[in-house]
C-alpha positions in Angstrom: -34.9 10.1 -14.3 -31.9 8.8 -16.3 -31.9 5.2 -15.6 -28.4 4.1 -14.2 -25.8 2.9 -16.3 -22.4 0.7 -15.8 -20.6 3.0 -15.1 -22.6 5.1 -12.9 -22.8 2.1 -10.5 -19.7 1.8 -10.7 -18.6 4.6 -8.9 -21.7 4.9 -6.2 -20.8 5.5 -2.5 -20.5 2.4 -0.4 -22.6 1.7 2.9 -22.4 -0.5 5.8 -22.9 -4.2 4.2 -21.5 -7.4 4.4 -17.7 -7.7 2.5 -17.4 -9.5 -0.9 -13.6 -11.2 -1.5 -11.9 -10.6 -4.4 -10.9 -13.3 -6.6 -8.0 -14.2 -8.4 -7.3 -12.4 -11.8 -6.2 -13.2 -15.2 -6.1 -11.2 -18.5 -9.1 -13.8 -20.1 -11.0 -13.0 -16.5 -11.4 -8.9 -18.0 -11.9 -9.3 -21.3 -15.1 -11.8 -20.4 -16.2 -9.6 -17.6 -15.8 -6.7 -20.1 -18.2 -8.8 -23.0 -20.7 -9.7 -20.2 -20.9 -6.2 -18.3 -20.9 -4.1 -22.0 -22.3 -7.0 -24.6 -20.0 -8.3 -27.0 -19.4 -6.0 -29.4 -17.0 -7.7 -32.5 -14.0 -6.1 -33.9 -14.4 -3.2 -31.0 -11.8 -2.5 -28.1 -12.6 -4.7 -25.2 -11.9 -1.1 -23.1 -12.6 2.1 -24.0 -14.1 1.0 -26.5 -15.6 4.5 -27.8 -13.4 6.7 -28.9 -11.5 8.2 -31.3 -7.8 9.2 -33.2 -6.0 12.4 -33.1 -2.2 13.8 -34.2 -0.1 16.4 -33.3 3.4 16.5 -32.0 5.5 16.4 -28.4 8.2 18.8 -27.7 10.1 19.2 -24.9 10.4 21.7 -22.8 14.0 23.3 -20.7 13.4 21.8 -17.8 13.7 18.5 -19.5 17.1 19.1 -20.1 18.4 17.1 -17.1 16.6 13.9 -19.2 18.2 14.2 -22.5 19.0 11.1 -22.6 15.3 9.7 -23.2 14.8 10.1 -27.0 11.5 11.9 -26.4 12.9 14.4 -24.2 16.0 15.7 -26.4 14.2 19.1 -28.1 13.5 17.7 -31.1 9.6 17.7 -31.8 8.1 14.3 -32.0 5.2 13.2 -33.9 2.0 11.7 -31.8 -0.5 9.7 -32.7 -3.1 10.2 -30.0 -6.8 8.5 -29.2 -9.9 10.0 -27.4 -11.9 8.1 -25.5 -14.7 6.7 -22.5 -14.5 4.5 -20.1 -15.3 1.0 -20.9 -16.6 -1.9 -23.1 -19.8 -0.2 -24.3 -19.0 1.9 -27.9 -21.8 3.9 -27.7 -21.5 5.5 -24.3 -23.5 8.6 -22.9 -21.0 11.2 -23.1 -22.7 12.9 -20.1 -21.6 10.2 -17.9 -19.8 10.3 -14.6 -17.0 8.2 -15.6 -13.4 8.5 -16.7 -12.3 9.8 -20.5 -9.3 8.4 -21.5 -6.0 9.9 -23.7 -3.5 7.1 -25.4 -0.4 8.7 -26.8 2.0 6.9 -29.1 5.4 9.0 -29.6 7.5 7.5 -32.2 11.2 9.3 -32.0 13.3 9.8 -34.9 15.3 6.8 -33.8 12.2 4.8 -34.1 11.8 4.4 -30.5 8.6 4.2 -29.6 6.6 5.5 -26.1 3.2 5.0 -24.7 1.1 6.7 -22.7 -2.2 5.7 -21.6 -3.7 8.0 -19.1 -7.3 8.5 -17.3 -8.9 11.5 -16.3 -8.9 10.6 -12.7 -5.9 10.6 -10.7 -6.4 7.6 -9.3 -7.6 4.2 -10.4 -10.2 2.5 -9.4 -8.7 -0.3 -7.4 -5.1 -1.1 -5.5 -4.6 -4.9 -7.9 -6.1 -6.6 -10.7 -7.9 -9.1 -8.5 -9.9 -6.1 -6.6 -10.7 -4.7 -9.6 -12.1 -7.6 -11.3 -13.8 -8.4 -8.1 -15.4 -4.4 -8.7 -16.1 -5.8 -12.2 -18.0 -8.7 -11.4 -20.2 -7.2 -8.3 -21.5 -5.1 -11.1 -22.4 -7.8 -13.6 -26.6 -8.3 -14.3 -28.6 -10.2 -11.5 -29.4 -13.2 -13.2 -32.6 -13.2 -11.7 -33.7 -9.6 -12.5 -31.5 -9.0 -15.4 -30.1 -5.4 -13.8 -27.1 -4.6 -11.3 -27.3 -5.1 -7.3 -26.8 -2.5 -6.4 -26.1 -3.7 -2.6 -23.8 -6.1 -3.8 -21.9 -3.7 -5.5 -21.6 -1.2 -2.7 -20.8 -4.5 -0.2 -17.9 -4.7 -2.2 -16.8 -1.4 -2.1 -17.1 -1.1 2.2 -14.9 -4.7 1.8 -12.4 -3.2 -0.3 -11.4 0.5 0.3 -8.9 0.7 -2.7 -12.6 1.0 -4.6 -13.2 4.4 -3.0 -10.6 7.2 -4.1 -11.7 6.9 -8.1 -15.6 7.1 -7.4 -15.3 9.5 -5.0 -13.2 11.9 -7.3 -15.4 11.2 -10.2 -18.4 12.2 -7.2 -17.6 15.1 -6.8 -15.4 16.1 -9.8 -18.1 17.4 -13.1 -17.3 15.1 -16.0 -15.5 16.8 -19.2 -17.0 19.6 -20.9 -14.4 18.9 -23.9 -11.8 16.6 -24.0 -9.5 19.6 -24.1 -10.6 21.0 -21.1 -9.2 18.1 -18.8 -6.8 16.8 -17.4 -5.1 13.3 -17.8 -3.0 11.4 -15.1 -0.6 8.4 -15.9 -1.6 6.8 -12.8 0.9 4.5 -12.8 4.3 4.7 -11.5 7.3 5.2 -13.7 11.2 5.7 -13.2 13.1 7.8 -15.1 16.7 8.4 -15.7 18.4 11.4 -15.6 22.1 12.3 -17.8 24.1 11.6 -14.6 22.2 8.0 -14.8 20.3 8.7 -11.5 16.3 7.1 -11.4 13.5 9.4 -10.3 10.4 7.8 -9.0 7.8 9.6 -11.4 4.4 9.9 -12.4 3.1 11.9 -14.9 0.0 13.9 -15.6 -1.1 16.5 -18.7 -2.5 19.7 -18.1 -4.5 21.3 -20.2 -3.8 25.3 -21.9 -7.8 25.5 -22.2 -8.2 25.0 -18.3 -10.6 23.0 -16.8 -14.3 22.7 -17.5 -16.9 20.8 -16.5 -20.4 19.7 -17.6 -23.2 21.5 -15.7 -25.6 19.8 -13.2 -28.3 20.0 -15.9 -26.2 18.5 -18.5 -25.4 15.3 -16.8 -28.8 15.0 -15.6 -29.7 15.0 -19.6 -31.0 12.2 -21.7 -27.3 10.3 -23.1 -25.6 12.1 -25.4 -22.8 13.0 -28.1 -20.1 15.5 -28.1 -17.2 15.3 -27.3 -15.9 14.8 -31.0 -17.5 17.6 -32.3 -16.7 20.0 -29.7 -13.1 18.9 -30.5 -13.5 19.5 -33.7 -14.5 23.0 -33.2 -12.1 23.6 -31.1 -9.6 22.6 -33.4 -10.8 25.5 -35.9 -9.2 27.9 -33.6 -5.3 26.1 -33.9 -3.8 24.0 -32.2 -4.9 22.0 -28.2 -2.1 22.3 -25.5 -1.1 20.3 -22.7 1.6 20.8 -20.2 3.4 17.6 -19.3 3.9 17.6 -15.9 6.4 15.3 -13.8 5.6 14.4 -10.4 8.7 13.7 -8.4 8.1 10.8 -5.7 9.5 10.6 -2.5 10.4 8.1 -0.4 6.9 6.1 1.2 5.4 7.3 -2.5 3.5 3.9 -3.3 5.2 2.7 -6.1 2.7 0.0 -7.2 -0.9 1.1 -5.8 -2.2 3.1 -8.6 -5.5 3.5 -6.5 -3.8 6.0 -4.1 -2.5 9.6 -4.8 0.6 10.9 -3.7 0.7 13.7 -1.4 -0.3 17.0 -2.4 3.1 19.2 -2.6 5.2 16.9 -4.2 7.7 19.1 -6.5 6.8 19.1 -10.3 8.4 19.7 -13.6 7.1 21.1 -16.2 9.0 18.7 -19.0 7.1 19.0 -22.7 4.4 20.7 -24.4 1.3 18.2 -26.2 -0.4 19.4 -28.9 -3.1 18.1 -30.4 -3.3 19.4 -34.2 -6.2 17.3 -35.8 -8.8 14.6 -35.2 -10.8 11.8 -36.8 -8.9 9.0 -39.6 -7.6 5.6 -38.6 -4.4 6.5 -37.8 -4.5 4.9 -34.2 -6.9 1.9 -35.3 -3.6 -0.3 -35.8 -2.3 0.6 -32.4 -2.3 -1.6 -29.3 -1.3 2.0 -26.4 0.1 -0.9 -24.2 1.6 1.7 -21.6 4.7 -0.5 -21.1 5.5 0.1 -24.3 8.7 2.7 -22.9 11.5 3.8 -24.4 15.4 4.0 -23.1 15.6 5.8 -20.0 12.3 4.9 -19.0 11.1 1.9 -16.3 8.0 0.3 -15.3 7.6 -0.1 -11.3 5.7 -3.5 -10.4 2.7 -2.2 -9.8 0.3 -5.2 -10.7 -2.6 -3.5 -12.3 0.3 -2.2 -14.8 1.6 -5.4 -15.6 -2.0 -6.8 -16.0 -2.4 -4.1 -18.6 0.0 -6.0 -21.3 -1.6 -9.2 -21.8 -4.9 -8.0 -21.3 -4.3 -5.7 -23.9 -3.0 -8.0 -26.1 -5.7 -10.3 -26.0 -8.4 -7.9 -26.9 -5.9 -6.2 -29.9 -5.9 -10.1 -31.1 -10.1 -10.6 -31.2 -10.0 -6.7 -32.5 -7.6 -8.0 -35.6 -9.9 -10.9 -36.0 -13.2 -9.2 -35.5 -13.7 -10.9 -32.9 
């Protein structure tokens, strides 16, 4: 049997236990529960820490018209740099994993505005605040005693804190990525833009892929750990250019704005606002760049969802001990 890893426990099913609290968070508490869950591994991301860069360009689409305004969104095609990714601290990760794969875009309009995107392959994330989620992180951390995972502790902490549930069961029952072209990526977060007549939509966004969706088999997850994903993009590649369909999902009012951990109701209207695609891989192109999602442009806003705002400072710590090698 393939022994269990992270990020497998991560996202087990919870049962009837005793409730863990969570605990307060702050940006140092992740990046020191990232070092002790994956090892510290110097001059690495502290997150998604396996991964990486890609390029191609952003154009948008007609329906995109009504948000001309947003330098991004005017018809002229914008270059991206883009980064690949898993889940995590740990920079050799088993590609067959049940856990999410990650896309960072950085769009860099001819104004020299700049826009990030950091997106998951889940719709959801894995808990409703930073303090639940670094509770999650730390119920996972090695037993001092036996040097592995409780696993009951982990799954006490999930029946305490629901938020926990949406992400692992998606990732439960959803196969993970056959190719990273052949998923999916959700923004998670919730954004507001602003439209020509200077009216805000509640937003959030998600990229759908030309290739459609594909899986890895039952047999290929149950598979000693292996290594892929770049290659098969690679091949891919050979045959032109990987598309994505940005999608907008227009919120309504009751939408949580700043629980990232819940989805919004199925029907919600979409737009169909700009084309991605992905033209090459491999370089260092993205290795000098932070994909701090609040990095936005004009015409776009952050709602306060917390795990959002967390997502700044942590970041900026970990691109600080990357710079240094720490």
């Amino acid at each position: 049997m393939k022994p269990l890893t992270i990020a497998m426990l991560l996202v087990l099913s919870p049962v009837l236990s005793p409730g863990l609290r969570a605990e307060p968070a702050t940006p140092t508490d992740f990046i020191d529960t990232f070092a002790k869950l994956f090892g510290e591994h110097k001059g690495e991301r502290k997150g998604h820490a396996k991964g990486f860069c890609a390029a191609g360009e952003f154009s948008a689409l007609p329906a995109a018209k009504q948000f001309s305004q947003i330098s991004w969104l005017t018809g002229t095609k914008v270059p991206v740099t883009a980064r690949f990714s898993m889940a995590g601290g740990n920079p050799k990760a088993p590609e067959n994993s049940r856990s999410p794969r990650g896309l960072a875009l950085q769009l860099k309009s001819p104004n020299g505005e700049l826009q990030h995107f950091a997106m998951l392959s889940t719709p959801v994330f894995g808990a409703k605040d930073p303090d639940v989620f670094l509770g999650l992180l730390k119920s996972s951390l090695p037993d001092p005693a036996t040097g592995k995972p409780d696993l009951a502790k982990i799954q006490a902490f999930r029946q305490a804190n629901p938020s926990t549930l949406p992400q692992a069961e998606y990732l439960q029952k959803n196969s993970p990525p056959w190719s990273y072209a052949t998923t999916s990526y959700f923004g998670i977060h919730s954004f507001f833009l602003t439209d020509s007549s200077g009216v805000e939509h509640k937003v959030r966004w998600q990229f759908v892929p030309a290739d459609g969706i594909k899986g890895l088999t039952d047999a290929e997850i149950k598979a000693p750990p292996q290594d892929f994903l770049q290659q098969r993009l690679a091949q891919r590649l050979q045959q032109g250019a990987i598309r994505w369909t940005m999608q907008l999902v227009l919120g309504e009012a009751g939408d949580s704005e700043t629980d990232p951990s819940q989805s919004w109701p199925a029907g919600r209207k979409t737009l169909d606002i700009a084309e991605l695609s992905i033209q090459s891989q491999g370089g260092d192109a993205c290795t000098g760049i932070n994909f701090d999602p609040n990095v936005l442009s004009k015409g776009v806003r952050a709602s306060t969802d917390p795990v959002l705002a967390m997502r700044s400072p942590a970041y900026a710590i970990s691109f600080g001990k990357r710079l240094t090698g720490q």
